[in-house]
N, C-alpha and C positions, 0 to 999 in steps of 0.2 A: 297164270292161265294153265290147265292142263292140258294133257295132250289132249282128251278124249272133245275138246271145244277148238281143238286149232281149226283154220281154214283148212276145207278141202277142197275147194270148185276150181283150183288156179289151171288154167289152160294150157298146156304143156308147152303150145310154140309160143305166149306169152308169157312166160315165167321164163329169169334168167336162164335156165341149163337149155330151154330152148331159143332163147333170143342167141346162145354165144354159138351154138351148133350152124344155125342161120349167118352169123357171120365167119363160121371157121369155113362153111360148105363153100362160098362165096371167096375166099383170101384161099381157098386153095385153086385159084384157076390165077391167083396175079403173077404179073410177068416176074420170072428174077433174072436181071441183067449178068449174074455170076457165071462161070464156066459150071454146066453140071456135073464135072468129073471131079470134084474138088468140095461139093457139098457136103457140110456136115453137119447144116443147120438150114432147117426147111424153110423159106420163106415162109409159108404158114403157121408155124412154131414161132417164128420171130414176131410177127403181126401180132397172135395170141398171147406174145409175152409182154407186149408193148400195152394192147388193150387190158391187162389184166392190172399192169400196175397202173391205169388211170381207173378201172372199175375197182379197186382196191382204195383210190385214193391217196398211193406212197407218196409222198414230198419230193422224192427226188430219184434219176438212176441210181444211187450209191445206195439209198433205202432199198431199193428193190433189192441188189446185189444181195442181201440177204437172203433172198427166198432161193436161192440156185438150185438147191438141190429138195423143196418144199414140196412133198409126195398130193397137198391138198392143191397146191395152184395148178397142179398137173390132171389132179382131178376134176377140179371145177372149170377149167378151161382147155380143155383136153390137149397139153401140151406134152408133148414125147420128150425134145430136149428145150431148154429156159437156157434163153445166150446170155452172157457176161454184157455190162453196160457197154464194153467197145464194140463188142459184135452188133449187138444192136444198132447202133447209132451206123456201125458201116456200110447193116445189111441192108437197112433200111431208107439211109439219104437218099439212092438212086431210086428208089420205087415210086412210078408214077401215082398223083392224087388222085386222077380221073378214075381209076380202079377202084378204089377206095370210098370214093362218091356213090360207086350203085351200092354199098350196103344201105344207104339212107333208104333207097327204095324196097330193096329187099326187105328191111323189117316194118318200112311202108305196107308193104302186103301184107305181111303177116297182122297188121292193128285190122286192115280193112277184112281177111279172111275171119277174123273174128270179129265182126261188126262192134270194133270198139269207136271206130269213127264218125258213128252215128251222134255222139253226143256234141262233135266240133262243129256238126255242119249249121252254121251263123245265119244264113236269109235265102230261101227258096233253091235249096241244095245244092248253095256254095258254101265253099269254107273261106275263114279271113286268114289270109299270109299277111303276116309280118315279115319285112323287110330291113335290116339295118349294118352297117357297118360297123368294127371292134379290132382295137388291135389286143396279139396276145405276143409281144414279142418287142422288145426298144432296147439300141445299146448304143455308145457311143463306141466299143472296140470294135466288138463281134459284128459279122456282118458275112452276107453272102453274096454272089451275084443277082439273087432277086430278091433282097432284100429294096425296098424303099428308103431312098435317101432326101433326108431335108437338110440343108443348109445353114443355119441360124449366121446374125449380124455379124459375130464376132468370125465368123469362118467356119466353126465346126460343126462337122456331120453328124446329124444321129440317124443312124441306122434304125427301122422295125418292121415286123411283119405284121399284115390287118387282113381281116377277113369280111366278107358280106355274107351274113345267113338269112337264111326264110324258115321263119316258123310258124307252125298254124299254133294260131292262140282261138280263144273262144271267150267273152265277158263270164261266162256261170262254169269256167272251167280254169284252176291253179295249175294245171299241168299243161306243160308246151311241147308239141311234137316238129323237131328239126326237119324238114323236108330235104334241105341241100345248103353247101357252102360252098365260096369259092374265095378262093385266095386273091388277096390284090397285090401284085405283084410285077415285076417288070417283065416286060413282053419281050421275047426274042428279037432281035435287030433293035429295039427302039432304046434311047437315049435317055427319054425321061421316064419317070414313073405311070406307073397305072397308073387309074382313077379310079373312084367307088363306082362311077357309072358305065364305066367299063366290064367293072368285072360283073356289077347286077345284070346286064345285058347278057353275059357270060351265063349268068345265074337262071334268069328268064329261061333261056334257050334250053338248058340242063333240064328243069325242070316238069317245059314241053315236051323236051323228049321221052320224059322217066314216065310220066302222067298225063299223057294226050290228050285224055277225055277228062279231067281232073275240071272241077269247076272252082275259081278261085276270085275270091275279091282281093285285092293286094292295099292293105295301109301300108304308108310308112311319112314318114316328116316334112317338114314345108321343103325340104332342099329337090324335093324327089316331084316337086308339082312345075314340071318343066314339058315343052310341049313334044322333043326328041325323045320325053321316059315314058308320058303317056301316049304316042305314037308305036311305043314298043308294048305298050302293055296292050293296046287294041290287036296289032298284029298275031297276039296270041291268044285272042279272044277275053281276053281276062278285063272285071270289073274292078274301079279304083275308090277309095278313100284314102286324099293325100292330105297332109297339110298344108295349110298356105299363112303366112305373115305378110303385115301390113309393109312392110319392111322390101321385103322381094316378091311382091305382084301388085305394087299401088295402083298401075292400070286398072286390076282387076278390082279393087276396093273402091275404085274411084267410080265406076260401072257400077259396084252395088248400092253406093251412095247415091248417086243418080236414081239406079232405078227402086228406089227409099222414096224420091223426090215424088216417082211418078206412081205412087202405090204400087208399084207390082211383088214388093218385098212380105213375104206371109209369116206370120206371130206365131210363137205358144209358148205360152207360160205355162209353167207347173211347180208346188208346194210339196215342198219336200219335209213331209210332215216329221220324221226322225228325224231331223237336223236342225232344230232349232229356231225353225221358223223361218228358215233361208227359202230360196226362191232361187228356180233358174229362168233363164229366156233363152229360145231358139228361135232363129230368125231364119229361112232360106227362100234363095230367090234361082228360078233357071235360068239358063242358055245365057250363059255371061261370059263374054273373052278370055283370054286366059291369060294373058298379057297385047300389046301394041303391036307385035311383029307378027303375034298369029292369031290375028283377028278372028280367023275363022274356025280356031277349035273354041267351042262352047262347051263351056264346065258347068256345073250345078255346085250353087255356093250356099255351106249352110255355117252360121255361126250361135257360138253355144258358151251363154255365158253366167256363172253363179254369181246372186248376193249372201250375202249375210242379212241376219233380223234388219240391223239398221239400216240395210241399202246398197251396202258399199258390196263393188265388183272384189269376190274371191279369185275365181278364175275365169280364161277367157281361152276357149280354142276355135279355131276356123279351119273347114275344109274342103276342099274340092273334090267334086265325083262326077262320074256318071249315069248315078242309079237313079231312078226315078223318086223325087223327094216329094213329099207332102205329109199332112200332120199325122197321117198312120205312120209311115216309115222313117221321117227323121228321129225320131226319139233309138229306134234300134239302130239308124245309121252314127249316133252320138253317141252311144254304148260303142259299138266299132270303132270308131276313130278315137275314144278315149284308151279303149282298150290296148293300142298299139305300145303302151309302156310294158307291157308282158314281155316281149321280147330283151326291154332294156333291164328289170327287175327280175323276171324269173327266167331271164336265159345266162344271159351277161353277169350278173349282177351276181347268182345264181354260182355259175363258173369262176367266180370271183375271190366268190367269200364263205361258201358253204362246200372249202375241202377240196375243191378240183384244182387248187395251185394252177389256174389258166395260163398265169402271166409269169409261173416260174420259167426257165429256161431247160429245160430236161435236155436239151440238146441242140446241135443250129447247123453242126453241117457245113456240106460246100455245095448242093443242091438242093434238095427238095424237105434234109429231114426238119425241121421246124413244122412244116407246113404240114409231112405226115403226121407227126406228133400231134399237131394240133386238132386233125382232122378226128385220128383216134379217140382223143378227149371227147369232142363234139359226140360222138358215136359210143360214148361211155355215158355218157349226161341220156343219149336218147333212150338206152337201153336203161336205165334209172324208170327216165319219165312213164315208160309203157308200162314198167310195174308196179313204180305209184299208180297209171291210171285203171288199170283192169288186173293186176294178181294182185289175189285177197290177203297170200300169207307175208308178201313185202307189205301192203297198209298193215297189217297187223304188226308184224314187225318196228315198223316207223312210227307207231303210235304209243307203241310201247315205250320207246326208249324216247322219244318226244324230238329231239331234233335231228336232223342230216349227217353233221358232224359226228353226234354222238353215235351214229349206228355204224359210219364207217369206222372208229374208234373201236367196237367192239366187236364186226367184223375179221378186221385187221389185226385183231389179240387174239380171237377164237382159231381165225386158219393159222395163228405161229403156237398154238400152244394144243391143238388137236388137230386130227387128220379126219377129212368130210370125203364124201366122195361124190356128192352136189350140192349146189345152191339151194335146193329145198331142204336136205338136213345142216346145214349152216344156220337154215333162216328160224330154223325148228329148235336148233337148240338156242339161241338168241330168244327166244319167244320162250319158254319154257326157263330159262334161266341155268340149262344144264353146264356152259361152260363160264359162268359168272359166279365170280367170289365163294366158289366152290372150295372145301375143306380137303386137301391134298390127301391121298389114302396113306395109310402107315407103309414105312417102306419094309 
């Protein structure tokens, strides 16, 4: 491609050198617990060293150690001084998460000031949050005070760190945008570990406060169709599609078998003419218990399930909600509740195995750093997603070189082997081929 055909439309505070500006404006207000008379290294510098080796992609602190004195990292993320792996790991264990959390909203704004969010928004101008838990962090040695500890039979402990995120996914959208995380973690005074529904609760509250007026349907797995999570998700006005298993709500199954009994249960079939002949059925029925003890919240139960040509059950999902079902809207509420694997494939799965080493250990600390560390990834992955979703010259880019891995591969060779002074001429000569298997000048 020449130049005279690259992309021109990318939108300045959507394109990387604008998303990192956004988060340096933001990491220069965090607290640093250090004495300021002895500073040599800005908390903001450090943040931006940190974030650069997960938007880079390096494998490890020791890989970074290389760039120390690297005139391009200094440029594309406008760092003054790049600290040694120990300074980092020092500067940054004591720095609270919750600072950290408002960049999610921060570059929140900035998708919504450029009406990129119009494409997420799912059923009558809500968006679907994904909700799920992951750890990124397991050892038998290493361990901190808020690390999670499990026991096994034989006696020994393993130590990990997990986390609960929310992401807005969409069914006609590959790109997931991270709203907030939160760590699970052990709470101050208390003896046992968190719990996942602990810290979602945590998560909820966070995310009312960031987005007040934010309209949200929230999926997530059968573990989460309990009547204390949907009590919480009303409390904050928010719409649900949970799962539910025959396993842990048989009250509730045994309710829609019954009312099977009494016709109140409503059909639709549909032929799924690309697939061979197969066939799905949705069945839903309202205002059915939710379990024995809480007779009186009523859920609306719909179940959705494929054959194959010959008959036989491929799959089968069931879920509980509140939205108002009937044969216009359950087919889009079946798309939602299928959809909630986004979160587990293109977030998780995502952070896994396409180059963000989630579940290396870059560091662990005696307070909080795992957890920053981790958050920063998160917050590296988002700034990804915005450019896959709306800058023209990163799809161009990413399409060129066809997968994730490979571009950070040739990122990561371009800024060690030439000096950029942004992410738009990085991404320009990637796209143009200027710093690739190019014939070295005569000396």
């Amino acid at each position: 491609m020449t130049n005279d055909r690259r992309p021109r439309n990318s939108r300045r505070f959507l394109s990387a050198d604008g998303l990192v500006e956004t988060l340096r404006n933001r990491w220069q207000d965090v607290e640093d617990p250090r004495r300021q008379s002895h500073l040599t290294l800005p908390m903001v510098d450090t943040l931006m060293a940190a974030f650069a080796m997960f938007s880079l992609k390096d494998p490890s602190l020791l890989a970074f150690q290389d760039r120390l004195d690297d005139p391009t990292l200094k440029n594309l993320y406008r760092i003054d001084k790049i600290p040694s792996d120990t300074q980092m790991r020092d500067i940054l264990d004591p720095v609270e998460v919750d600072q950290l959390n408002e960049c999610f909203a921060d570059l929140f704004h900035e998708l919504q000031r450029g009406g990129v969010l119009k494409k997420f928004v799912f059923l009558d101008g809500h968006y679907l949050l994904a909700i799920d838990g992951t750890g990124y962090f397991s050892s038998s040695n290493i361990h901190c005070p808020s690390c999670l500890e499990k026991i096994d039979k034989a006696g020994n402990t393993k130590y990990s760190h997990q986390m609960v995120a929310a992401v807005l996914i969409h069914p006609d959208q590959k790109e997931v945008i991270p709203l907030a995380i939160e760590p699970i973690v052990k709470q101050d005074g208390e003896t046992k570990n968190d719990c996942e529904r602990n810290a979602t609760k945590r998560l909820l509250a966070r995310i009312k406060q960031q987005h007040p007026k934010l309209k949200l349907i929230v999926t997530e797995d059968g573990l989460s169709s309990n009547a204390p999570h949907i009590n919480d998700l009303r409390s904050y006005g928010y719409h649900y599609i949970l799962g539910a298993k025959p396993g842990d709500h048989s009250h509730l199954f045994k309710a829609v078998i019954e009312a099977g009994d009494q016709g109140q249960v409503h059909s639709l079939t549909t032929a799924h003419l690309n697939a061979k002949g197969s066939t799905s059925e949705t069945q839903w029925v309202e205002q059915m218990p939710l379990n024995a003890s809480h007779a009186d919240l009523l859920v609306n139960f719909i179940d959705h399930t494929e054959f194959s040509a010959d008959g036989s059950v491929t799959k089968r999902f069931s879920w509980v909600t509140d939205l108002p079902v009937s044969a216009a809207t359950v087919p889009r509420l079946v798309r939602g509740g299928r959809s909630r694997w986004r979160i587990e494939n293109e977030t998780f799965n995502t952070l896994k195995n396409q180059g963000y080493q989630f579940e290396h250990n870059y560091g662990h600390g005696k307070q909080n750093l795992s957890t920053v560390l981790a958050t920063l990834m998160m917050l590296a992955f988002l700034v990804d997603q915005i450019q896959q979703t709306c800058c023209p010259l990163f799809q161009a880019v990413l399409e060129k070189v066809g997968r994730r891995r490979s571009l950070w591969e040739r990122m990561r060779s371009a800024v060690l082997s030439f000096v950029f002074k942004s992410f738009r001429e990085l991404y320009e000569s990637i796209l143009t081929d200027r710093c690739f298997r190019q014939t070295l000048p005569a000396p």
